[in-house]
Rosetta silent file (secondary structure, phi, psi, omega in degrees, C-alpha in Angstrom):
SEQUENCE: XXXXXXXXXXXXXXXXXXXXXXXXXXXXXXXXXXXXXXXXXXXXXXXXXXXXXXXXXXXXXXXXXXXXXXXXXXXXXXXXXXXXXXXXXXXXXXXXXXXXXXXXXXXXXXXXXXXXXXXXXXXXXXXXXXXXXXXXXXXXXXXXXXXXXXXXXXXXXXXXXXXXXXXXXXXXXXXXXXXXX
SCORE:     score description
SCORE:     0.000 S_00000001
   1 L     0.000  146.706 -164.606  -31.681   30.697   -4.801 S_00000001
   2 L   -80.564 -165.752  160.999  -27.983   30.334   -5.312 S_00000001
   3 L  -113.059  152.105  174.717  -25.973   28.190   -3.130 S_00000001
   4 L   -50.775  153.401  172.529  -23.653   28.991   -0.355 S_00000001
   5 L  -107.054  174.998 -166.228  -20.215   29.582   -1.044 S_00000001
   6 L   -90.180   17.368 -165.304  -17.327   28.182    1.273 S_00000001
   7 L  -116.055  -25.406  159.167  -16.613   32.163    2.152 S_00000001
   8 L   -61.920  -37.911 -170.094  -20.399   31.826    3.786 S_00000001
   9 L  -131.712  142.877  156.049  -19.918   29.395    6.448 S_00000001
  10 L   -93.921  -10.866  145.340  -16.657   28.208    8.373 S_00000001
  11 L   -22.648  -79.042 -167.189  -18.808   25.202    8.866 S_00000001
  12 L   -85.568   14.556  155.611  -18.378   23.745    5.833 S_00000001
  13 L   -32.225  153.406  122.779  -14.739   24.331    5.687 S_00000001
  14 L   -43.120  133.400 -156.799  -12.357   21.357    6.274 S_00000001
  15 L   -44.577 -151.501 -150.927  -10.725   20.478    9.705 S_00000001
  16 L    -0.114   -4.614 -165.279   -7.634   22.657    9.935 S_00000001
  17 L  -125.025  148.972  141.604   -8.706   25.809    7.537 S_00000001
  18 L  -140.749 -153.693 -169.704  -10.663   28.416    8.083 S_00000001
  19 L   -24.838 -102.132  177.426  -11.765   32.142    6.820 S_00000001
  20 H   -18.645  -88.807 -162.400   -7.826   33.802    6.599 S_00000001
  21 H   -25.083  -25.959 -159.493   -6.919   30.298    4.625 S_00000001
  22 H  -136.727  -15.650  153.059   -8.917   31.357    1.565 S_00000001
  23 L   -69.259  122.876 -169.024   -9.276   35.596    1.735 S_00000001
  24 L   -66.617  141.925 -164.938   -7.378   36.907   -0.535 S_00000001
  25 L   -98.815 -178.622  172.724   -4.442   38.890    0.849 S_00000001
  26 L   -90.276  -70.347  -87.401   -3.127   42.323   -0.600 S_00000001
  27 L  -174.957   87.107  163.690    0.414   42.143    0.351 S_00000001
  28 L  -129.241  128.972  174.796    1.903   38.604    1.300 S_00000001
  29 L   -84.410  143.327  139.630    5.899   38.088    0.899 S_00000001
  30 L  -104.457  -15.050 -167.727    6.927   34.568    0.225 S_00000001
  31 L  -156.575  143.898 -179.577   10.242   34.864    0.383 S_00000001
  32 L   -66.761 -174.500 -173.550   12.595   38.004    2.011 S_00000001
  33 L  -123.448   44.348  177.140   13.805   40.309    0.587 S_00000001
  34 L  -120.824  -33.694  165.487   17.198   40.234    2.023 S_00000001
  35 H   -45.979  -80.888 -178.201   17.342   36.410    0.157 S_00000001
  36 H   -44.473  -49.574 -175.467   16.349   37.524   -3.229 S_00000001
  37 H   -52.485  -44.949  168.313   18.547   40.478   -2.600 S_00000001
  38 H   -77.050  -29.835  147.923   21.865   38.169   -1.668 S_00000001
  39 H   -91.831    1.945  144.473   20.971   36.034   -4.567 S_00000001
  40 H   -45.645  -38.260  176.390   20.757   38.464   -7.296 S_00000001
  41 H   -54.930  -53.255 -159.269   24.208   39.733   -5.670 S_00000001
  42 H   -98.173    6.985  168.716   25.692   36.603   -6.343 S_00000001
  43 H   -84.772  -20.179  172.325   24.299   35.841   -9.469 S_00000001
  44 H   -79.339  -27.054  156.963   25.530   39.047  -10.685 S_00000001
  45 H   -54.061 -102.716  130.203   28.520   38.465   -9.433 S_00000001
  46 H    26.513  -45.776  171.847   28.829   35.313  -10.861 S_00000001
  47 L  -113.619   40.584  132.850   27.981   36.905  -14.823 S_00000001
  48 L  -117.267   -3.169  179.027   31.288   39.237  -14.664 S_00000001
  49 L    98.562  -37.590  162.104   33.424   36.232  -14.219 S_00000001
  50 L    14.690 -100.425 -167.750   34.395   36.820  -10.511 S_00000001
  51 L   -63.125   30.926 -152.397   34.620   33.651   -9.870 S_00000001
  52 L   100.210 -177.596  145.704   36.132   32.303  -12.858 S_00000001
  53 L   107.854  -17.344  166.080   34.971   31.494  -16.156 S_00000001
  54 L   -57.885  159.931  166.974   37.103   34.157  -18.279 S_00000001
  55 L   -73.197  137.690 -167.153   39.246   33.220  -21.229 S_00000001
  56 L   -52.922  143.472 -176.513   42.760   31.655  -20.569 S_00000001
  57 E   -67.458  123.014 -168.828   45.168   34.222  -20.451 S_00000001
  58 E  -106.868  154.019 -154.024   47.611   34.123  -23.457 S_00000001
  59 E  -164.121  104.538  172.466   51.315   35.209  -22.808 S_00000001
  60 E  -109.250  145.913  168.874   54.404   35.503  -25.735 S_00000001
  61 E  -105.105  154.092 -178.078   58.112   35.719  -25.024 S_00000001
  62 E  -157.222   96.611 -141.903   60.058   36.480  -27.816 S_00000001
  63 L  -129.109  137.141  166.327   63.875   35.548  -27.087 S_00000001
  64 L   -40.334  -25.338 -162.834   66.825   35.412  -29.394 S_00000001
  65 L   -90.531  -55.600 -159.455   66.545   31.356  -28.859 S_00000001
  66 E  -143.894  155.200  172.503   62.722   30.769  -29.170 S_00000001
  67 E  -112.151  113.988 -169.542   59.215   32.597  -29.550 S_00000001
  68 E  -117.208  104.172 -175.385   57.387   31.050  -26.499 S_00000001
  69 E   -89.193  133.381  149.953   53.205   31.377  -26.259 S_00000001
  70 E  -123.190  149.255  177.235   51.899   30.378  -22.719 S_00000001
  71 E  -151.571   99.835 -164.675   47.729   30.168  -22.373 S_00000001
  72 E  -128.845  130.076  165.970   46.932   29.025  -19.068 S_00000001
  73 L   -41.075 -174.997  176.904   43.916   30.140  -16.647 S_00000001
  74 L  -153.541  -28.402 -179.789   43.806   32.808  -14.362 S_00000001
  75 E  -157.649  127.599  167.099   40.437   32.419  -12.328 S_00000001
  76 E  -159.912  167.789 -157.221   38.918   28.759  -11.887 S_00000001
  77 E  -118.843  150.697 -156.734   36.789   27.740   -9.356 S_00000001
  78 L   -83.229  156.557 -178.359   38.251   24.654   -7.108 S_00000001
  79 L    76.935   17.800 -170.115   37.129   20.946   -8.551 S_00000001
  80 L   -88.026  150.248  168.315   37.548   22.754  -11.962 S_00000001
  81 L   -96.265  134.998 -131.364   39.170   20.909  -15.116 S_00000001
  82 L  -172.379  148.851 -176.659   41.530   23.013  -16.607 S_00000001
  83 E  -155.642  131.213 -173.782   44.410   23.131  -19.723 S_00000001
  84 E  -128.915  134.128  175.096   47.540   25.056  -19.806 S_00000001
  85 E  -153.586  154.639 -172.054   49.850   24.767  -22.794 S_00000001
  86 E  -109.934  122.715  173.559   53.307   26.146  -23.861 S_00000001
  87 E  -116.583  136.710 -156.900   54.066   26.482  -27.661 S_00000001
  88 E  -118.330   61.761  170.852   57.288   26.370  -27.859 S_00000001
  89 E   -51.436  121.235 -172.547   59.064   27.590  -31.637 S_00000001
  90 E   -75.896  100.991 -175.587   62.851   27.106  -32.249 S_00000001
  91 L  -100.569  -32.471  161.197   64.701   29.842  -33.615 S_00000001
  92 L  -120.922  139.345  171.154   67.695   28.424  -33.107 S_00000001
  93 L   -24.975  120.434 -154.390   68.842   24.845  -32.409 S_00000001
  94 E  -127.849   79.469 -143.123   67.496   24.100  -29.421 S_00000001
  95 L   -68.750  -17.780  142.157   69.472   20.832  -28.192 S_00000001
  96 L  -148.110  120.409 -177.322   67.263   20.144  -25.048 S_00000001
  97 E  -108.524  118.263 -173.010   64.604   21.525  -24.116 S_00000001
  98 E  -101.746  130.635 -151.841   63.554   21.737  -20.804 S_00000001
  99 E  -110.382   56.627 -156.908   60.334   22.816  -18.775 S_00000001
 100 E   -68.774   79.098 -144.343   60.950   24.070  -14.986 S_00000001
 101 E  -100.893  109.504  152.142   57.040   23.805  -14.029 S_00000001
 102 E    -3.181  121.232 -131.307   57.231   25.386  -10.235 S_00000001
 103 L  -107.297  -69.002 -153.593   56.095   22.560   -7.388 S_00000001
 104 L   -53.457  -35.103 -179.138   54.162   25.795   -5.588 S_00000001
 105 L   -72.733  -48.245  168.935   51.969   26.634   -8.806 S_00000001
 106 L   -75.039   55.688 -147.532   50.993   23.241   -9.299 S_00000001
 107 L  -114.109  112.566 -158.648   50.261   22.909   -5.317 S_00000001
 108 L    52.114   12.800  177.649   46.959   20.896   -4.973 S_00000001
 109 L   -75.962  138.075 -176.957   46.767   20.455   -8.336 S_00000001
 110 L  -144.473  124.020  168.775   46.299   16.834   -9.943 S_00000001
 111 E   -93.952  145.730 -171.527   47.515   16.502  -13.423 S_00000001
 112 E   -88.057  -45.659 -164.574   45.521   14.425  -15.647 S_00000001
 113 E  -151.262  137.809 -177.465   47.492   14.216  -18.866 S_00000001
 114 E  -142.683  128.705 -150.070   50.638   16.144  -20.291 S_00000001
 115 E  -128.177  130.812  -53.389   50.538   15.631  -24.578 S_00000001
 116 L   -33.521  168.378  117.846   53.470   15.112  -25.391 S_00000001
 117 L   -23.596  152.086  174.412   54.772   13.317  -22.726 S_00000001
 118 L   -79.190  168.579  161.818   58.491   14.613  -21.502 S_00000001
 119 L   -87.415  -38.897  170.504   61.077   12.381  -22.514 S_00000001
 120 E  -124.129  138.842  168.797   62.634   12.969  -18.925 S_00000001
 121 L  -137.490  148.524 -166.819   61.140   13.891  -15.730 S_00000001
 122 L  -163.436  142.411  171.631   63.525   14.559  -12.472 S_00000001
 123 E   -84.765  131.015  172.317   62.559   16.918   -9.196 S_00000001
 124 L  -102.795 -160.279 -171.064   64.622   19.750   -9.218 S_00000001
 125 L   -78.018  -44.559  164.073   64.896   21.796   -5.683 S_00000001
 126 L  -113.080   23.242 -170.536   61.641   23.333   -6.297 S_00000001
 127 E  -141.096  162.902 -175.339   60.230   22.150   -9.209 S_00000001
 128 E   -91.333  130.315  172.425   59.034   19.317  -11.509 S_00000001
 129 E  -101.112   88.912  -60.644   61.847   19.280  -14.641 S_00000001
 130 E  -158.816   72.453 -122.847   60.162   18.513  -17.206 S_00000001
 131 E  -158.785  105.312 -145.843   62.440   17.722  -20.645 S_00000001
 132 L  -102.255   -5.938  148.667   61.091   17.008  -24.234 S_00000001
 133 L   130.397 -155.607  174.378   64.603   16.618  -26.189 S_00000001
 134 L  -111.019  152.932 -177.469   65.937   18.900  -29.061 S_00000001
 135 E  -126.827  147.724  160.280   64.093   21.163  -31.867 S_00000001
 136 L   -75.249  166.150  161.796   65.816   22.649  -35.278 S_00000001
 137 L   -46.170  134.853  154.012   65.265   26.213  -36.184 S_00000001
 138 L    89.471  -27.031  164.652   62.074   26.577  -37.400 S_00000001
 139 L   -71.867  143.965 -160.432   60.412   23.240  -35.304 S_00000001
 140 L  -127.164 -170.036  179.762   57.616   23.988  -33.255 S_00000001
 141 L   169.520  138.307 -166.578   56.186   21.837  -30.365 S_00000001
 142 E  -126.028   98.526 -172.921   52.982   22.328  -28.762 S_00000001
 143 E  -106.056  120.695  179.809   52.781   21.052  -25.218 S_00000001
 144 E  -117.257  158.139  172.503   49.680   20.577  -23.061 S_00000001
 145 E  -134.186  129.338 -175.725   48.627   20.158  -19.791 S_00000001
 146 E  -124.562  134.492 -152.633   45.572   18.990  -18.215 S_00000001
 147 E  -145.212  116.568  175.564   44.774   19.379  -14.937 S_00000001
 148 L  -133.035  147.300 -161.224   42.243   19.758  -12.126 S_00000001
 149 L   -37.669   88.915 -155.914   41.851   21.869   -9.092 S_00000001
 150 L   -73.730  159.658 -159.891   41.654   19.512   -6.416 S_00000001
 151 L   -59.575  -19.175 -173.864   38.358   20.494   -3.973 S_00000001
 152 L  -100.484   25.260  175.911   40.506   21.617   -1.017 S_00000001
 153 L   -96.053  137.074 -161.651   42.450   24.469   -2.672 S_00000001
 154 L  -164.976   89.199  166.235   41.091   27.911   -1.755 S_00000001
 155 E   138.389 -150.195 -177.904   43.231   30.998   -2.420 S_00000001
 156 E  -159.326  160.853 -149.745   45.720   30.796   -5.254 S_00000001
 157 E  -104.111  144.598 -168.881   48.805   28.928   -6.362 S_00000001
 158 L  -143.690  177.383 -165.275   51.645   31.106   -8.277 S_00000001
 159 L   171.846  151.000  176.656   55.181   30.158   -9.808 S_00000001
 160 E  -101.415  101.497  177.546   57.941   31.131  -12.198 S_00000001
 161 E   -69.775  124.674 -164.064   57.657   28.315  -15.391 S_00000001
 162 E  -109.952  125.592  173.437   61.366   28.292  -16.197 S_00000001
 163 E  -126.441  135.334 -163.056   62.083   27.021  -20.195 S_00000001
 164 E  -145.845  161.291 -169.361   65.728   26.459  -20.709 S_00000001
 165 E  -111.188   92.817 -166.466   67.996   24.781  -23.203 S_00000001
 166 L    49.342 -107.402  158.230   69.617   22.252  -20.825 S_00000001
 167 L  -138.409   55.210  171.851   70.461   24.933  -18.388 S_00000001
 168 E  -105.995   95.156  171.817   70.945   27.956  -20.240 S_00000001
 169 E   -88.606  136.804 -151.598   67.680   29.491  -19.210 S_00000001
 170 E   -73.206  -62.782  176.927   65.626   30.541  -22.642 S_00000001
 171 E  -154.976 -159.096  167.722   63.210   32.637  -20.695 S_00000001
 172 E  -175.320  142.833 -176.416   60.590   32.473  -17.376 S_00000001
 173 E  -124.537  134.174 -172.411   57.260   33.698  -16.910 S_00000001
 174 E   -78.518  112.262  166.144   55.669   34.432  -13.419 S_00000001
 175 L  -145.200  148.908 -156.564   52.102   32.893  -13.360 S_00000001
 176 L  -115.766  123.502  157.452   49.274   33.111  -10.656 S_00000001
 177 E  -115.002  122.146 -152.091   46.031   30.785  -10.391 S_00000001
 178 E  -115.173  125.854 -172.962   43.625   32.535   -8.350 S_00000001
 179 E  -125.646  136.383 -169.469   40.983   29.706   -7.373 S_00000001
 180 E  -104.625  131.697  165.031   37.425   30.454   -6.122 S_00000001
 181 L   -30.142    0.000    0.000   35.056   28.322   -3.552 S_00000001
C-alpha cells in the first residue's frame, strides 16, 4: 500500500498551511499588469534616448577669421558627467582669443576641468570671459570642458557662446542643454 501524500490529509500539514497552500493554481498574477506595463513604457522610453544618452551634437562655423567646431551635449540626465569642446582654427591672425561662455547655460553646472586653461578669466555682465591669447593662420587649439550636472537641475539651461578676437566678435552659437530627472 502506498503512503499518504500531504494532498491526503490537512493533518499532516504544518501549522499555518493548508490545502489552497499547495493546489496548483491555473491563473495566479504575481505582479500587475499595470506595473509591468509602466515599466516596459519606461524602459522603452529609456532605449530611444529620451532621456539622454545620444551623441554630442557637433556644430561648424565657418567665418572669414576662423573655422569654429563646437560638440557639446544636448540631452543628459542631472548628476551626469559631461564634455563640451570648441576647436578653434585660425585663418587669420587671431591676436586674442576670447570665449564668452553664457553664466545662464552653465547655470547649476559645476565645472570640473577646462584643458587648456584660459590665460585670463574676468565676469563679463552675463558671462564667464574666458581668454586663451593669440593663434597664427593656420594654428589650431582644441579646448575642453568638463563638467557635471549638478543633482538639482531639472529643465534645461541655454546660452549664446560668444568667440571673439578681443572684442571683434568672430562668431556665436545659441546652445540648449535639456536635462532629464
Amino acid at each position: 500500500m502506498a503512503a499518504p501524500s500531504l494532498m491526503d490529509s490537512a493533518a499532516n500539514l504544518p501549522d499555518g498551511l493548508d490545502r489552497r497552500n499547495i493546489e496548483a493554481r491555473s491563473w495566479h498574477r504575481h505582479a500587475s499588469v499595470a506595473s509591468l506595463a509602466t515599466l516596459a513604457t519606461i524602459v522603452l522610453l529609456a532605449a530611444t534616448g529620451l532621456f539622454g544618452g545620444y551623441a554630442n551634437r557637433v556644430c561648424m562655423h565657418d567665418t572669414r577669421v576662423a573655422r569654429i567646431t563646437f560638440t557639446y551635449p544636448e540631452n543628459i540626465r542631472n548628476g551626469e558627467f559631461f564634455e563640451t569642446t570648441i576647436e578653434v582654427e585660425a585663418k587669420k591672425a587671431i591676436v586674442d582669443l576670447t570665449i564668452d561662455m553664457p553664466s545662464t547655460y552653465w547655470r547649476n553646472i559645476t565645472i570640473n576641468s577646462m584643458i587648456p586653461s584660459p590665460i585670463t578669466e574676468k565676469p563679463g555682465p552675463s558671462s564667464f570671459q574666458l581668454g586663451y591669447g593669440p593663434l597664427d593662420p593656420g594654428q589650431k587649439v582644441l579646448i575642453k570642458y568638463d563638467g557635471q550636472v549638478n543633482p538639482s537641475l531639472v529643465g534645461s539651461t541655454h546660452g549664446k557662446i560668444k568667440i571673439s578676437d578681443r572684442t571683434q566678435l568672430i562668431t556665436a552659437h545659441e546652445a540648449q542643454l535639456r536635462v532629464y530627472p
